[in-house]
VOTILUM-589290 format. One line per 3 residues: number of its first residue (from 1); their letters; for each residue x negated, y, z of N, C-alpha, C. Coordinates in steps of 0.05 Angstrom, whole numbers. Each point is the difference from the previous one (the first is absolute). Layout:
NUM) A) X,Y,Z,X,Y,Z,X,Y,Z ~ ...
//
This chain:
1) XXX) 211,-313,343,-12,-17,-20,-31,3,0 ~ -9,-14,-13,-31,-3,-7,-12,4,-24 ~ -15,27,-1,-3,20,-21,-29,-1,-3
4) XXX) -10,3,-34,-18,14,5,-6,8,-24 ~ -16,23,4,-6,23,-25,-25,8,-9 ~ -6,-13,-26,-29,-6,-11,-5,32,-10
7) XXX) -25,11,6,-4,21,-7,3,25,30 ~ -16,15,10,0,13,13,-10,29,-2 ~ 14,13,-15,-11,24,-11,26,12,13
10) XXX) 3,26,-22,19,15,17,33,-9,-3 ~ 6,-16,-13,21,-13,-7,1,-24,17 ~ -11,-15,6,-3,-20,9,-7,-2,35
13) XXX) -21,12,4,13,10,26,23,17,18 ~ 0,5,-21,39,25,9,20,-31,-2 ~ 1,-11,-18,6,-22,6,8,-17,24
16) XXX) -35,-13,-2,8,-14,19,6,8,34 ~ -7,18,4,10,21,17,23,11,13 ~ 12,0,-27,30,5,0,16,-26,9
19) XXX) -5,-20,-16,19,-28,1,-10,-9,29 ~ -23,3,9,-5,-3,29,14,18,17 ~ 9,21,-10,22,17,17,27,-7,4
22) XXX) 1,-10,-21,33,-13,-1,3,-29,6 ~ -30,-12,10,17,-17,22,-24,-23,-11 ~ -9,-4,-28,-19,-33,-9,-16,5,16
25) XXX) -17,-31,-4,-29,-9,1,-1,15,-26 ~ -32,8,-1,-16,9,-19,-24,-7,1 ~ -19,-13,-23,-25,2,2,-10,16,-35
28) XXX) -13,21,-2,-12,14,-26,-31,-13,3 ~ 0,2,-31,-16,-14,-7,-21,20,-18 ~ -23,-11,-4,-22,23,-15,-29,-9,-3
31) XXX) -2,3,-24,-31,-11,-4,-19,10,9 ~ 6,26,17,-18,16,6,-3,-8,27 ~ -27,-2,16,8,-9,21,-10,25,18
34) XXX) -15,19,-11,3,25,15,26,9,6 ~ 10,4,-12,35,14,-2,13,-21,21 ~ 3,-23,-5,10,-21,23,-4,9,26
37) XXX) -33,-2,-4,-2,17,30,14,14,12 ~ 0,25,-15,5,29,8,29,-7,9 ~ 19,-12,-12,27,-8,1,5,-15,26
40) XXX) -19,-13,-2,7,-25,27,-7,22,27 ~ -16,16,-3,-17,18,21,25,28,0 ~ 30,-5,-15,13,20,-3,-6,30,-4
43) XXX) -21,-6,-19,0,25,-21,-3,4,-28 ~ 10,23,-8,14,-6,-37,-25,17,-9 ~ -8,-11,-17,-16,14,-23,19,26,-19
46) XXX) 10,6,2,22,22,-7,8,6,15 ~ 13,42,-9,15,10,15,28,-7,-10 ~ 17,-8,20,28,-11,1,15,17,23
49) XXX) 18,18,8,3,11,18,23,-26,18 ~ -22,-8,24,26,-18,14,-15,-26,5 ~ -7,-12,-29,-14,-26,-10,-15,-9,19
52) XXX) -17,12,7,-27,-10,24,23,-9,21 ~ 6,14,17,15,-2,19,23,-27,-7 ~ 3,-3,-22,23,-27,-1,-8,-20,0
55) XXX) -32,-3,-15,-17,-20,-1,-17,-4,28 ~ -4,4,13,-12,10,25,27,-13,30 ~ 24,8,-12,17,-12,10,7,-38,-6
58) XXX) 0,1,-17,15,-36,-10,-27,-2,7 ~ -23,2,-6,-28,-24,-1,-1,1,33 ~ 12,14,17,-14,-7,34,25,-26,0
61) XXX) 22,13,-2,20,-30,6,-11,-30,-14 ~ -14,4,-30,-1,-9,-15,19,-18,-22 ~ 24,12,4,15,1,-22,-4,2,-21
64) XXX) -35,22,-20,-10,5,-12,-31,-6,4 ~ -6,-12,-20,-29,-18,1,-14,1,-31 ~ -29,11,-4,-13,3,-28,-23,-22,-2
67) XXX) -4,-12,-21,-12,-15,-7,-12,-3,-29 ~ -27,-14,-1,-1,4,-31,2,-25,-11 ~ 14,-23,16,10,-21,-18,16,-12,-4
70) XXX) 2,-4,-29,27,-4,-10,3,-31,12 ~ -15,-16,6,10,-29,8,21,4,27 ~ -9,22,17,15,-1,23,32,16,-9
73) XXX) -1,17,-20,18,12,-4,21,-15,-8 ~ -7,-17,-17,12,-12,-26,14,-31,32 ~ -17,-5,13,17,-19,21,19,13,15
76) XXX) -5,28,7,13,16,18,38,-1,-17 ~ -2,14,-15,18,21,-14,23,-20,-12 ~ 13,21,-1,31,-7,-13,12,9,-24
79) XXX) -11,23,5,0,21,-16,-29,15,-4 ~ -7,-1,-30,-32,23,-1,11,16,-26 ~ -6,27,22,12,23,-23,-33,10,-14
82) XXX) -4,2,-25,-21,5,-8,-11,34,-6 ~ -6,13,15,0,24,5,-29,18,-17 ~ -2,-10,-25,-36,6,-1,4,23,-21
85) XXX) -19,17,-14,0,20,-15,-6,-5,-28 ~ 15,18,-16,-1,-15,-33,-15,29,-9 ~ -21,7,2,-10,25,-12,-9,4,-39
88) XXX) -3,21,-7,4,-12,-20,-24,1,-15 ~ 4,-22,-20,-27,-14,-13,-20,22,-6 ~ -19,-13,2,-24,13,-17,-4,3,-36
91) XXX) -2,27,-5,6,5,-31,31,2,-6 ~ 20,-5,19,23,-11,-13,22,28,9 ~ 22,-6,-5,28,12,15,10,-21,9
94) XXX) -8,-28,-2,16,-22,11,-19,-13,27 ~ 32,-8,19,-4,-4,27,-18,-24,8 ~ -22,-2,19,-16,-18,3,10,-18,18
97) XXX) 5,-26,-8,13,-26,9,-8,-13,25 ~ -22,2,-9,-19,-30,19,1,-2,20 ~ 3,24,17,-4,-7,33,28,-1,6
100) XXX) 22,3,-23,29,-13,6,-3,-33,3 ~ -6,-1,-28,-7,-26,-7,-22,-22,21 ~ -21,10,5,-19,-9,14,25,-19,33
103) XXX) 5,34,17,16,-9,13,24,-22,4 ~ 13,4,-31,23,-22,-4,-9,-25,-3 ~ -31,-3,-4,-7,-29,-6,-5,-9,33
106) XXX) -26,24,13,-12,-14,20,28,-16,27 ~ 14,22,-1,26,-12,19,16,-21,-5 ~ 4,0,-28,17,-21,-15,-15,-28,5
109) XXX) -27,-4,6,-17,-17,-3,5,-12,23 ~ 0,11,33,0,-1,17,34,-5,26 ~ 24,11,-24,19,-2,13,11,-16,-4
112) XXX) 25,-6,21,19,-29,-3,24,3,-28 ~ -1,-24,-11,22,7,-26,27,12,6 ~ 13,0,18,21,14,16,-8,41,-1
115) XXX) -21,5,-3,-7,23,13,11,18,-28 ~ 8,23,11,1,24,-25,-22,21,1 ~ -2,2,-18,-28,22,-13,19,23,-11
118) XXX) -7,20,8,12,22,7,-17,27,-14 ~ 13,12,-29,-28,19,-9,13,29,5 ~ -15,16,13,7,27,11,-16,21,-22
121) XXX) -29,-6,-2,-7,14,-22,21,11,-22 ~ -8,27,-8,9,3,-24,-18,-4,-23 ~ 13,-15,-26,-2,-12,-24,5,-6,-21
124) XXX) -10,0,-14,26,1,-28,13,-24,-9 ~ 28,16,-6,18,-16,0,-18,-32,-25 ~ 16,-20,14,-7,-27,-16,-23,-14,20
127) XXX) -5,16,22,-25,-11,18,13,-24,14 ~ 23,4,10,14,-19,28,3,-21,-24 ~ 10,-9,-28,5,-14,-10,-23,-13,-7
130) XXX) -21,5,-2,-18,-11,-17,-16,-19,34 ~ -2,23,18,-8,-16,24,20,-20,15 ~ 29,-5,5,17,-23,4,-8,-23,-26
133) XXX) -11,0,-18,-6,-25,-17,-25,-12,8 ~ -15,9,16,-22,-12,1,-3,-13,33 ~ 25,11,21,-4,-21,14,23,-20,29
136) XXX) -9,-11,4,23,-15,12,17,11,16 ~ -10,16,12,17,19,27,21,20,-20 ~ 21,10,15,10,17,-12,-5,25,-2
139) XXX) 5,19,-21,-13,33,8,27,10,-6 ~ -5,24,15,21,19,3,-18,25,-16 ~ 23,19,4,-9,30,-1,8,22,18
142) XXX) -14,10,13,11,29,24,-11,14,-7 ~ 2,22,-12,-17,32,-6,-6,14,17 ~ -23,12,11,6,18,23,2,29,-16
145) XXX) 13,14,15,0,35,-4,1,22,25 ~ -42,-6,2,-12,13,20,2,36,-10 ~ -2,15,22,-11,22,-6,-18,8,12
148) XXX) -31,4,-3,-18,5,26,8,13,22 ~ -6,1,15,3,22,29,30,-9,5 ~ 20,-22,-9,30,-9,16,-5,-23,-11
151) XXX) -20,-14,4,-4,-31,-14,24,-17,29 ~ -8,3,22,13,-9,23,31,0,-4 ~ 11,24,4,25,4,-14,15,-6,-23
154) XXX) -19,-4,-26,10,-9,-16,1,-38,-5 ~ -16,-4,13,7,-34,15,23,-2,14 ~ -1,13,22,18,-9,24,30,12,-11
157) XXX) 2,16,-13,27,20,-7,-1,1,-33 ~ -1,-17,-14,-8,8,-34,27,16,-11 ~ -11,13,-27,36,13,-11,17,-20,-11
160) XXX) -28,-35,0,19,-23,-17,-15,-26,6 ~ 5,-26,0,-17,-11,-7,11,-14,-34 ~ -23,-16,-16,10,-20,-16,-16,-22,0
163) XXX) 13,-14,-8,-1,-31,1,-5,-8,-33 ~ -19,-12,-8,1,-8,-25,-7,-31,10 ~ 21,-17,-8,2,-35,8,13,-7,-26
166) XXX) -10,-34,1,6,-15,-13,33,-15,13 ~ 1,1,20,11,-28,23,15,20,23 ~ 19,-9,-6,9,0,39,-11,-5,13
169) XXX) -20,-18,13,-13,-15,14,-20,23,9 ~ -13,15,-23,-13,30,4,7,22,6 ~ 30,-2,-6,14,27,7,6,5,31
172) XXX) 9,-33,1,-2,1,31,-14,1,26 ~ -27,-4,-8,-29,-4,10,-8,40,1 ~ 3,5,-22,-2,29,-1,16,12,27
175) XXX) 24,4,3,17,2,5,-4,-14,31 ~ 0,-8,10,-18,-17,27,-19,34,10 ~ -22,-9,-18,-27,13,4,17,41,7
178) XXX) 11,2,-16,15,30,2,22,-2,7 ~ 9,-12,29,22,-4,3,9,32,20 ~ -24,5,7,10,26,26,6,27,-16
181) XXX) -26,-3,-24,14,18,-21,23,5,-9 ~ 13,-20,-10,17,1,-15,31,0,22 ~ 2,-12,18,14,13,23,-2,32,7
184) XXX) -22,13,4,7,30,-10,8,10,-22 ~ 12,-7,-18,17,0,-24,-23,13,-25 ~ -17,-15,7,-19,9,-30,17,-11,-23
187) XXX) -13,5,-18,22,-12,-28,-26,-16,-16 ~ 10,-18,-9,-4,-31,-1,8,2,-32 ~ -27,-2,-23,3,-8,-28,-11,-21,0
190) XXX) 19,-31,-14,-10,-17,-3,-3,-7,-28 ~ -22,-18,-21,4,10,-22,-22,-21,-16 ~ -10,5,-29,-19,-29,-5,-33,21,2
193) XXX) -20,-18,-9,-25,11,3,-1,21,-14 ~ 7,7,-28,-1,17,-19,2,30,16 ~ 25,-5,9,13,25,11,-13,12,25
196) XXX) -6,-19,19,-13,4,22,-29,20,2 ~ -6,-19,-22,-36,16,-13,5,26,-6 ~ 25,0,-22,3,35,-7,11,14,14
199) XXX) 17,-2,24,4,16,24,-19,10,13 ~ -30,2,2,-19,5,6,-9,24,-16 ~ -6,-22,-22,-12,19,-19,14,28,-20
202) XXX) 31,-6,2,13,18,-10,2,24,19 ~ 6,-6,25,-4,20,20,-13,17,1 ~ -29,-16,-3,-28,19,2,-3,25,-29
205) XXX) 8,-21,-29,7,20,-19,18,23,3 ~ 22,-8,18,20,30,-5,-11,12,15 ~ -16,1,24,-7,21,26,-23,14,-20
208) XXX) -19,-18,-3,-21,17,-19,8,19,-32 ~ 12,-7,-14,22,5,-14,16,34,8 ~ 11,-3,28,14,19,15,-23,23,9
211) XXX) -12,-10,12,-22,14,12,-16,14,-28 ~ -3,-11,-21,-18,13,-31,24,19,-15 ~ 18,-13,3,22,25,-5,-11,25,6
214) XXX) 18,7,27,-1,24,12,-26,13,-2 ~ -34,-20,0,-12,19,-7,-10,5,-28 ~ 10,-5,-25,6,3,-27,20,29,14
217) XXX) 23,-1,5,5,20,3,-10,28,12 ~ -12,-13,14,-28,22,16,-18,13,-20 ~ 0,-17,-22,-19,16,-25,15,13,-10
220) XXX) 26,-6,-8,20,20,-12,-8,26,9 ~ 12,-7,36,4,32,11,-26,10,3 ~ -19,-9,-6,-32,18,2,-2,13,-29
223) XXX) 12,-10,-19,-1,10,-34,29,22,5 ~ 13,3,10,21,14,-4,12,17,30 ~ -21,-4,14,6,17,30,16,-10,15
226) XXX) 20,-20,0,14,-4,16,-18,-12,28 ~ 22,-11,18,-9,-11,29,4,-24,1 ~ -13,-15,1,14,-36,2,13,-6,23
229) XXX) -7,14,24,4,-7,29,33,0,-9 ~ 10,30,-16,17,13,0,25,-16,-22 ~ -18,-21,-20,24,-17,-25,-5,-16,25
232) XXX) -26,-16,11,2,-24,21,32,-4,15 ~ 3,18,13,21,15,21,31,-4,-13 ~ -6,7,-19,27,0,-20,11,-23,-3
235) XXX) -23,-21,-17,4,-21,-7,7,-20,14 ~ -12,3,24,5,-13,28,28,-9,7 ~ 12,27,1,31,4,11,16,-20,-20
238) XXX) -5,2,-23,10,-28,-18,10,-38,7 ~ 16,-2,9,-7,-28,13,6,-27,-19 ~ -8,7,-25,-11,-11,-18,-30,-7,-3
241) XXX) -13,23,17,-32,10,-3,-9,-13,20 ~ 9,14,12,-4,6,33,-28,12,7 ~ -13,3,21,-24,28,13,-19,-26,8
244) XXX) 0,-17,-5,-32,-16,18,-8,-5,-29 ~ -24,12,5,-29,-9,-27,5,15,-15 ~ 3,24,3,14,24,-20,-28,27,10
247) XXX) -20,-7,19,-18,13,4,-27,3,-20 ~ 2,25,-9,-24,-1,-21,-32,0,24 ~ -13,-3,-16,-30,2,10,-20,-14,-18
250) XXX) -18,-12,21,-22,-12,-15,-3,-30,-16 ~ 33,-8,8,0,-25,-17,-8,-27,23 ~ 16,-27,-10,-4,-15,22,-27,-16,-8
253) XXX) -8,-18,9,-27,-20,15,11,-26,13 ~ -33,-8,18,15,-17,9,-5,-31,-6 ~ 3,-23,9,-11,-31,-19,32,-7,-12
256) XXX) 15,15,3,27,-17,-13,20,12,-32 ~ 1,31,10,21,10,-29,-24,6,-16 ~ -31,6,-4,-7,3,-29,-13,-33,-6
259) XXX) 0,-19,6,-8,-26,-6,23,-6,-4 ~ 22,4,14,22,-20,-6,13,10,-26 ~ 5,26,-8,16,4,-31,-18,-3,-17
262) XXX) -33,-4,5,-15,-6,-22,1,-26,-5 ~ 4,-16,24,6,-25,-12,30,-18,-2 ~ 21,24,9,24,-8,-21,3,0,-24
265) XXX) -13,29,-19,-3,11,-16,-1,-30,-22 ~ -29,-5,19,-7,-26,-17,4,-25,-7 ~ 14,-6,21,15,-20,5,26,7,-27
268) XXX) 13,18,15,16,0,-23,-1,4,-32 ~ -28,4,-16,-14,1,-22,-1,-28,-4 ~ -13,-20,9,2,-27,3,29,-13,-6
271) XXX) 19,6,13,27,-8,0,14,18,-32 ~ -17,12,-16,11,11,-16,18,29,0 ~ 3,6,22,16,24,13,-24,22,2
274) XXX) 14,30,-10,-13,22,8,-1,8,20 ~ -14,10,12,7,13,26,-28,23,0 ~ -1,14,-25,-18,28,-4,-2,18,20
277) XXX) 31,7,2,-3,24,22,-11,-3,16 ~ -8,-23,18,-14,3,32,-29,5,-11 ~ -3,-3,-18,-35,12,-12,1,28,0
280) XXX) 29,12,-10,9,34,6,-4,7,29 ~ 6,-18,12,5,2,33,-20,1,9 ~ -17,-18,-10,-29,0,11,-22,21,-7
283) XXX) 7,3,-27,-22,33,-8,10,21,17 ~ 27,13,0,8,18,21,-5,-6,26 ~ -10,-13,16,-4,-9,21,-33,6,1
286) XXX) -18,-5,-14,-23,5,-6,-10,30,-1 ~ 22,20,-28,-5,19,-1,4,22,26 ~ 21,-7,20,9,13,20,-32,5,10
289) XXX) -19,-19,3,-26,0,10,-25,23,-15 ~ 4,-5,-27,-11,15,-11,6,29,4 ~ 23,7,0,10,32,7,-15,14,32
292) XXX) 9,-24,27,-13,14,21,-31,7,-21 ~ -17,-8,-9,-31,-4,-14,-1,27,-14 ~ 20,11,-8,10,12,-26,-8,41,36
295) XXX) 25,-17,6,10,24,20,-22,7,18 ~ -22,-24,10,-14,2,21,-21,20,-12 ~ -11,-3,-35,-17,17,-21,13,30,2
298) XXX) 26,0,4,6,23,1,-6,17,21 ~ 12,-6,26,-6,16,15,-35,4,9 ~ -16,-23,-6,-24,9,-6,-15,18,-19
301) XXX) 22,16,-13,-22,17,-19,-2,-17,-25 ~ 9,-19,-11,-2,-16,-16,-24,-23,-5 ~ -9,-20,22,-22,-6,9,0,-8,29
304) XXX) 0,-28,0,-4,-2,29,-34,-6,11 ~ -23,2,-13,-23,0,0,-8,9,26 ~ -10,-10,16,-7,14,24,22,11,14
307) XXX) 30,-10,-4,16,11,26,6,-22,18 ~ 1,19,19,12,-27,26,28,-1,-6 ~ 9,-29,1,28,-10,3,0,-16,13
310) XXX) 23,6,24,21,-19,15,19,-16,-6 ~ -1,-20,-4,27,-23,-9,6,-15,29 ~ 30,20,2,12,-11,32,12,-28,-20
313) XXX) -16,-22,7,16,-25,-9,-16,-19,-10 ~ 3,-28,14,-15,-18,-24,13,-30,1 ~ 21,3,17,16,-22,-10,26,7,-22
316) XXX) 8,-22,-10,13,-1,-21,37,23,9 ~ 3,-13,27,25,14,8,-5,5,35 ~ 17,10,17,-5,5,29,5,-24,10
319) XXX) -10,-3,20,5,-25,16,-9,-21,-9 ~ -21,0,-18,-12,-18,-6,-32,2,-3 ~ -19,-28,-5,-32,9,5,-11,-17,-34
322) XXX) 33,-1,-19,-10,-10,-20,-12,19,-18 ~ -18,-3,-20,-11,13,-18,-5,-15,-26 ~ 26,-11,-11,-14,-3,-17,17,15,-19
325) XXX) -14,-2,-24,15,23,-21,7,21,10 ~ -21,16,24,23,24,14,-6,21,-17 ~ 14,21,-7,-3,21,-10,-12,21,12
328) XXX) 1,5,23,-18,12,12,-33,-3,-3 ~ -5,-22,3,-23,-11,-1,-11,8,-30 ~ 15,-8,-23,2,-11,-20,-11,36,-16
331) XXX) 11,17,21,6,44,-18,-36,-5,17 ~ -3,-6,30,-20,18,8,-30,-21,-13 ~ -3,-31,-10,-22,-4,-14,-2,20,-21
334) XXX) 20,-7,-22,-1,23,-31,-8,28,10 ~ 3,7,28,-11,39,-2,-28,-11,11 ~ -10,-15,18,-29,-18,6,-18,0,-24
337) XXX) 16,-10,-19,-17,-2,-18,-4,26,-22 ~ 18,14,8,2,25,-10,-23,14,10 ~ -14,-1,22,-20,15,10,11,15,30
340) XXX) 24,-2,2,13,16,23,-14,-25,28 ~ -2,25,22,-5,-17,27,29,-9,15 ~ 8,-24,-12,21,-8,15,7,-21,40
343) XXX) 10,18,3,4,-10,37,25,-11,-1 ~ 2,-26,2,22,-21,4,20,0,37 ~ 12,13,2,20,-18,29,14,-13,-7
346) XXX) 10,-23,18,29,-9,5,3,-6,20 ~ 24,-5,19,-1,-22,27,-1,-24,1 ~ 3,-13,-17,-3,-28,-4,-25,-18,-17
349) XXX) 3,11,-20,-13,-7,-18,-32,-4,-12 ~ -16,18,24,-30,9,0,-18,-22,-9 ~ 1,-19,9,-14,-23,6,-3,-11,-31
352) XXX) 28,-11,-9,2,-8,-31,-4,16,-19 ~ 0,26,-3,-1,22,-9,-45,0,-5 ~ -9,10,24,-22,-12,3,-13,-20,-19
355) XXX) 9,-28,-1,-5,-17,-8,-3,2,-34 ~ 25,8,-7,0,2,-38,-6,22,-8 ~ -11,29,13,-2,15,-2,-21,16,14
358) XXX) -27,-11,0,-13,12,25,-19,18,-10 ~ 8,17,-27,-16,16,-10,20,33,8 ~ 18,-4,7,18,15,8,-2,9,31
361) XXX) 7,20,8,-15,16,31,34,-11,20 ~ -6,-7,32,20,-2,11,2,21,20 ~ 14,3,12,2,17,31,25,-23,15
364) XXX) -19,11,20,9,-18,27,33,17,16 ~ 4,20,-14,34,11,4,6,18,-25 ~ 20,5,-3,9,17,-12,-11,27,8
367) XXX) -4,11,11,-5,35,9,-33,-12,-6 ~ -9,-21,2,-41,3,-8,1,-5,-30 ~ 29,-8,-6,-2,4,-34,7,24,-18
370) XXX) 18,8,15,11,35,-14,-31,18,8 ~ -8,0,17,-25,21,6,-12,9,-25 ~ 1,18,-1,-29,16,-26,14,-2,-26
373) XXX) 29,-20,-5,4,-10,-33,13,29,-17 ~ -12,-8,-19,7,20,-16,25,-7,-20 ~ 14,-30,5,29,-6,-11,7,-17,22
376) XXX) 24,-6,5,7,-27,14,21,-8,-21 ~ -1,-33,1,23,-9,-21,15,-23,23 ~ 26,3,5,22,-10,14,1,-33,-10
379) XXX) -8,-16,-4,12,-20,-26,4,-32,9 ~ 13,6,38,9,-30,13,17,18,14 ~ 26,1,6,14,5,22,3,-2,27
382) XXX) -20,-12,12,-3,5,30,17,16,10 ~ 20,-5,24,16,19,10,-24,24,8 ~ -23,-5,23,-11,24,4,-20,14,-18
385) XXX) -3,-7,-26,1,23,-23,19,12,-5 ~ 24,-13,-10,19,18,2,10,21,22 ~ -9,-12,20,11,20,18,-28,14,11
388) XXX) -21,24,-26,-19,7,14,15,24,0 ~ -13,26,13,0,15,7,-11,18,-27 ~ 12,18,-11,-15,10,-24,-16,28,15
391) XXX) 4,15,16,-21,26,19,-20,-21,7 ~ 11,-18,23,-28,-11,7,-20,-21,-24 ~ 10,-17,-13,-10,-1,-28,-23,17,-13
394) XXX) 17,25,-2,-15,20,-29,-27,8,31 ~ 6,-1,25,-25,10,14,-28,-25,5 ~ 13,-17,-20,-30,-24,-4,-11,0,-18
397) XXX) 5,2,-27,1,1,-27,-13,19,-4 ~ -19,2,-32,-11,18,-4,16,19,-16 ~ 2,-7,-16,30,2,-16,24,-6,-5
400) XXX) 21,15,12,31,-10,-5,8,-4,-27 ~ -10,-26,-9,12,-13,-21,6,-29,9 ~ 25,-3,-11,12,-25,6,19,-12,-27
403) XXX) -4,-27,0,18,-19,-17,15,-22,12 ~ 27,10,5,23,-19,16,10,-24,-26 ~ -16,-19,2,3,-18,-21,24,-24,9
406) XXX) 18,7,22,16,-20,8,22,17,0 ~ 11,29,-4,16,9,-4,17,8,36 ~ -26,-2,22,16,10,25,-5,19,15
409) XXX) -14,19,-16,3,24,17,10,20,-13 ~ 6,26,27,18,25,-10,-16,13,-13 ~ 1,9,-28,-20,9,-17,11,34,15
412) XXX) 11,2,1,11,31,18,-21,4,22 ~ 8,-20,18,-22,7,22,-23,-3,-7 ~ -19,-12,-18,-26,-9,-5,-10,30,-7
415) XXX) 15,18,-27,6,20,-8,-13,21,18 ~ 26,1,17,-2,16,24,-22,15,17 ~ -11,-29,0,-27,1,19,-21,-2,-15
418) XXX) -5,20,-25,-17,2,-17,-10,-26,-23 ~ 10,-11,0,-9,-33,-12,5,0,-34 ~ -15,-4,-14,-1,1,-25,20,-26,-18
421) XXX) 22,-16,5,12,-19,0,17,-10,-32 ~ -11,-25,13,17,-12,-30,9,-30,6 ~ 19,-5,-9,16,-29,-1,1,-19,-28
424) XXX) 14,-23,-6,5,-1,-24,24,1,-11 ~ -2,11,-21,29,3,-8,16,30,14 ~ -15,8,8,0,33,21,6,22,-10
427) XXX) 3,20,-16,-16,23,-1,-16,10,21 ~ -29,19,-7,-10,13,24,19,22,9 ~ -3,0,19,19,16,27,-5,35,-18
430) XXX) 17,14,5,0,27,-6,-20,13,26 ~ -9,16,-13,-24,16,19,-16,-13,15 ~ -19,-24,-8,-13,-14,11,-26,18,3
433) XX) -20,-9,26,-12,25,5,-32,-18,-20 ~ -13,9,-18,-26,-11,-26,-16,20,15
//
């Protein structure tokens, strides 16, 4: 078929990318005509693990083609899935429209009345309804449910897709377009706009939700000694519960779960419905941040004024070069401004990190960031942080003090090898060497 996907960001090129893998024409579309470039020249403005290489692949055959106009698009296509970002308003908790909107007009303007308009964004529910009234083409609804660093995989292999249609005529068109999918026996919800919208957005509430749990529970066991790793573990085995997002730490980030329950929250205030708790969800998610702040004062003597700190981390999660709302980022400004000399790594993320943050110190590896520090704070999971070496470690460092704010290292071994150590939700280790 003949596809194309307005919006080229990180949704939108995984996208179109993908559907070019599974066999369409594709042309993405973008007002940016830098970014176009980079795209057409097969390279992504983001880290995507895979991504470059897929785009890099369809654009030589040219199966995959970027452009920044909608006149060609809107003649091209059969299908335009609208792929753009709803971040959230200024002053507000509610989600910012326009460049949904913007997009649904400029395509709608330009495509054949036959064509379906296709919204991938997530939004709040009552969006797909209010935009099918205003124009001749039909709109559907498809939610995506990316996870950074398996955006590829979660296209080509999803745990689901859904369909929010008015028409057979759309269900079937859908259904066309994901036909290779759904022959690998993905599972297939078909359903109206309402529902489609809140499949998104409810998702994102229970994970964040799940994830603020466990570390609410992490405060417990820091007020009362217990281990969280150790209820984590427990609770896990439950298959009611079950063990994924049951990891305490520093709390999630990110452009999607703290914008998106702020602006369900609100959405559903509007509709007359409570929905309080994800404001619970959201302060615990916050405070998790404040504590590394809390802990980092500690092992400094009470005062981080003049100490060097290492923050292994400055994207939001591993395998990714996003930053926004990262928590990492978010502990080592507040000790910046604290007066502490803070030294930023990550593997990915330097560049953007840099950019919103350039009052903050970088190193060009990990081992030119540990040198001389008198704390290091753990607070992105990078496999090779996790997997440092705690002897060779404590022989860079000025001081063996450390804060494992992701909950993955052996507080035993850290211990061991003289290291002053703390987690959240932890007790400190017995016989730690002060």
């Amino acid at each position: 078929m003949r596809l194309t996907v307005i919006g080229t960001g990180y949704l939108g090129a995984t996208h179109a990318a993908c559907m070019a893998e599974l066999g369409h024409e594709v042309v993405g579309v973008d007002v940016d005509p830098e970014k176009v470039a980079a795209l057409r020249a097969g390279q992504v403005p983001f880290h995507e693990p895979g991504l470059g290489e897929l785009i890099a692949r369809h654009t030589a055959t040219g199966r995959l083609r970027f452009t920044t106009s909608y006149e060609e698009a809107g003649a091209f296509g059969e299908v335009h899935f609208v792929c753009v970002g709803t971040p959230q308003r200024s002053g507000s908790e509610a989600a910012d429209l326009s460049y949904v909107e913007s997009a649904f007009a400029a395509i709608a303007g330009h495509s054949a009345g036959d064509a379906l308009l296709v919204g991938k964004s997530t939004v709040p529910v009552g969006t797909a309804e209010a935009l099918a009234g205003r124009y001749a083409a039909e709109v559907a609804w498809n939610p995506e449910f990316l996870r950074e660093g398996y955006a590829i995989e979660d296209t080509l292999r999803p745990d689901r897709l859904v369909f929010g249609v008015r028409s057979a005529r759309a269900e079937s068109i859908l259904r066309a377009v994901y036909e290779p999918v759904l022959a690998a026996g993905t599972p297939l919800v078909v359903t109206d706009f309402p529902t489609a919208e809140l499949v998104k957005t409810a998702a994102n509430a229970f994970l964040a939700t799940k994830i603020s749990f466990i570390n609410a529970m992490a405060e417990v066991c820091e007020a009362a000694g217990g281990d969280v790793r150790r209820l984590s573990e427990a609770l896990g085995h439950d298959d009611r519960i079950g063990a994924r997002f049951l990891r305490s730490g520093v709390g999630f980030g990110g452009g999607c779960l703290p914008k998106d329950i702020r602006a369900f929250a609100h959405r559903a205030d509007e509709l007359g419905v409570s929905l309080a708790f994800l404001r619970e969800v959201d302060s615990i998610n916050m405070r998790r941040r404040d504590r590394v702040v809390e802990l980092a004062r500690e092992l400094c003597g009470g005062a981080v004024l003049g100490a060097r700190i290492t923050v292994l981390g400055a994207a939001f999660k591993p395998d990714s070069d996003d930053i926004r709302d990262s928590p990492a980022l978010d502990v080592a400004a507040r000790l910046g401004l604290d007066g502490a000399d803070v030294t930023v790594y990550d593997p990915a993320a330097m560049d953007n990190a840099r950019k919103a943050f350039p009052l903050l110190g970088y190193a060009a590896s990990a081992e030119e960031a540990l040198r001389g520090a008198d704390l290091v704070l753990l607070l992105t999971e990078w496999p090779q942080f996790r997997e440092l070496d705690p002897e060779r470690t404590r022989s860079l460092v000025g001081r063996p003090h450390i804060v494992d704010g992701r909950g993955v290292l052996d507080a035993d071994d850290w211990t061991a090898a003289g290291w002053r150590f703390r987690a959240l939700g932890r007790p400190a280790p017995a016989g730690e060497e002060r």
